[in-house]
N, C-alpha and C positions, 0 to 999 in steps of 0.2 A: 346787684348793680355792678358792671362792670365797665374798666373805657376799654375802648379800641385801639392804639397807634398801628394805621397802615403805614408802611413802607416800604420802598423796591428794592428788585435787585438789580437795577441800573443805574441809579443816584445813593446807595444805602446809606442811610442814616440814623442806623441801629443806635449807635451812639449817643444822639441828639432824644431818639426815645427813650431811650434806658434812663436819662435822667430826669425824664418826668416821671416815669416809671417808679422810679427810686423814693419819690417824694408821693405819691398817691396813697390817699388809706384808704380806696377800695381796690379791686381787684384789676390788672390790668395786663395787658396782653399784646404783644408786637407781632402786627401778620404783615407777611410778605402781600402785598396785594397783586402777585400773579399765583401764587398756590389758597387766594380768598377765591380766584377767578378761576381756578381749574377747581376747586371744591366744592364750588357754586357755595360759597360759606353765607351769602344773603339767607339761606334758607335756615340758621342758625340764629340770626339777629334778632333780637328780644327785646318786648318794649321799654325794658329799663335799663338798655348797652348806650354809652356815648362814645361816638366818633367821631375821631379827630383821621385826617387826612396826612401825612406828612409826608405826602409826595404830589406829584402833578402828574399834568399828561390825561392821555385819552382812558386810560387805565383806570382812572379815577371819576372821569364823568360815566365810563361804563357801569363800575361798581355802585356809583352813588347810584346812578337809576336802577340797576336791580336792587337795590336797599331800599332805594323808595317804592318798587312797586311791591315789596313785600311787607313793610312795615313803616309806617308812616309815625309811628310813636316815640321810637327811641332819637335821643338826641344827635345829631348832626350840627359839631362846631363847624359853623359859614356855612348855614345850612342853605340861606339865599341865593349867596353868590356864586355857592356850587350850583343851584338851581339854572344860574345863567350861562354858567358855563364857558366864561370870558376868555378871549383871544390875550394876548400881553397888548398888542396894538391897541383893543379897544379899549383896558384898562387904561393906557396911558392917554386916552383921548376923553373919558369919561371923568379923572380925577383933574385931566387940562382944565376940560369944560365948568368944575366946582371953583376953578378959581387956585389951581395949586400948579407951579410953574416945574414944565416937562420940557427936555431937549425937543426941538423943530422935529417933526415927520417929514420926510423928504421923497413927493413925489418921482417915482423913475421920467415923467416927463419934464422935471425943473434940473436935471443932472446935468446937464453944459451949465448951468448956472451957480452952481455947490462949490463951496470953498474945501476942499478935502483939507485930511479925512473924515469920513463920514463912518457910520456905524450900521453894518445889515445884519437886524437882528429876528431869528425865527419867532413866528407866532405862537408855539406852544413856552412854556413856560419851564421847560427844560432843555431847549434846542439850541442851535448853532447861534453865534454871537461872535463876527468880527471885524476889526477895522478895516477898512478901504482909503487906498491912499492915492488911488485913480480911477479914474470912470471906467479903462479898460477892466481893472479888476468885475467892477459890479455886473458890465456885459456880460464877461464870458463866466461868471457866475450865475449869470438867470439862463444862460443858453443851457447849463446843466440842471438848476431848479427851477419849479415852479415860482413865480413871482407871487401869487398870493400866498405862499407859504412863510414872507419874510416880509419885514416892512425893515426904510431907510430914516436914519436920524442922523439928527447935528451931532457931533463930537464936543460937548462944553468941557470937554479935558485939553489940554496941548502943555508939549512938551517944554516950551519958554515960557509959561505962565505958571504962577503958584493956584494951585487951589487944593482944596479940602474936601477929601470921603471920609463919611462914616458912616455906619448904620443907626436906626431904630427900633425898636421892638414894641409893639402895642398889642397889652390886652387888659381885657374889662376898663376900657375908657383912658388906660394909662400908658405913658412913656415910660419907656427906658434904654438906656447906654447900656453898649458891653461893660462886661466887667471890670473894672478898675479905670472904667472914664467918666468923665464931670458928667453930671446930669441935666438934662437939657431945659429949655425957659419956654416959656409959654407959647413961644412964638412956633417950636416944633412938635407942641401939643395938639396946636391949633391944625398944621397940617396933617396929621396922621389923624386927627379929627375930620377933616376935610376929608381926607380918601376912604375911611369908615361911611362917612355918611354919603359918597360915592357910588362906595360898591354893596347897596343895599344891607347897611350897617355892617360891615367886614367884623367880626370880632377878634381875629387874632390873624396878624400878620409882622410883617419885618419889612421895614423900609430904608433901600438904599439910596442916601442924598451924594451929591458934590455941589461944591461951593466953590464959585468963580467969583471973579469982578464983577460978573456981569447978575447975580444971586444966586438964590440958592434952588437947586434941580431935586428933583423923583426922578431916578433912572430906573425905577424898578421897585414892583410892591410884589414880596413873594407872600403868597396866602398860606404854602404850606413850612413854616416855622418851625425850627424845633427849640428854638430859643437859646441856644448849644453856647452860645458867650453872654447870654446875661442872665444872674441865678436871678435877679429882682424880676425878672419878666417872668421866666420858669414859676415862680415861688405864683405869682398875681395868677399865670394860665392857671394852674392848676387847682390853687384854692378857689377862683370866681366857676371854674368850667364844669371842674373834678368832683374835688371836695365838698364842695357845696357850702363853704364857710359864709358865713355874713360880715 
């Protein structure tokens, strides 16, 4: 038995593996998933490998389905949700719809109407991400991109208002804070519960909130995690996934 950690070499986060890595008692192994993609390494995969993903992108829905059409047995952490293959847009409209409160989507047709700034951010889950603080901008921004490649959001941040980021980390059913922060109340169990049972039981991701007057926001569920600032979450991934502890 051995795990997998994929990662690129365009976001690398070698780092963030090595220290699951560190804590695993079986055997474990950090692939670049563009030299798994030039080695065609699917034809390698054994019914008793688990992988974990720790990157995004198209890269990784390729790989998952050459993995799947070669071996259907060995394990795949968010093995469903990879199966779907989620835009970040639809993410953020499918965990809306469970009842968990997400910044406005902002059709390009309601844009004379938008209190800027607004936020245009890409559909992959490693893509561009910026504010707009005129309508001109977003124009002559879609006159260069494709407009389905990006979708528009509310800003629940401003610059005169106090409010509150911090992350979350969930796995095997559990919260947790970075390192050295309070730990959270039921109330942030309940939504990182909510977005699990969302995205066809997610098991292990990291959610970032902010907190306004107005409550508390999901601006973002990354699925691929490396848990890099909380060893309570590292410690829970690896003994429920890895290790196999009870």
């Amino acid at each position: 038995m051995r795990l997998l950690i994929f990662i690129s070499k365009e976001d690398d986060f070698y780092g963030s593996a090595k220290r699951i890595q560190d804590i695993s008692k079986i055997n474990c192994d950090i692939v670049y998933i563009e030299d798994f993609i030039n080695e065609m390494g699917w034809n390698k995969i054994t019914d008793f490998d688990i992988i974990y993903f720790l990157c995004n992108g198209e890269k990784v829905n390729y790989s998952f389905k050459k993995i799947m059409s070669m071996n259907k047995k060995c394990e795949i952490i968010n093995r469903e949700y990879l199966l779907k293959n989620y835009c970040k847009l639809l993410v953020q409209q499918k965990i809306n719809k469970n009842g968990v409160l997400t910044p406005k989507i902002i059709n390009v047709s309601e844009i004379d109407n938008v209190k800027f700034p607004i936020f245009c951010k890409q559909n992959s889950h490693t893509g561009i991400v910026f504010k707009a603080y005129t309508k001109r901008t977003i124009m002559e921004f879609f006159q260069k991109f494709d407009l389905t490649d990006f979708y528009l959001e509310e800003a629940v941040t401003s610059d005169l208002k106090k409010h509150n980021e911090f992350k979350a980390y969930f796995a095997n059913g559990n919260v947790y804070p970075k390192d050295g922060e309070n730990s959270f109340n039921d109330y942030i169990k309940d939504i990182c519960v909510k977005i699990s049972n969302s995205l066809y039981e997610l098991q292990a991701f990291s959610v970032d909130f902010i907190e306004n007057d107005n409550g508390l926001y999901v601006i973002d569920v990354n699925v691929a995690s490396g848990f890099y600032m909380s060893t309570g979450a590292r410690k829970e991934f690896v003994k429920k996934y890895v290790n196999k502890e009870k």
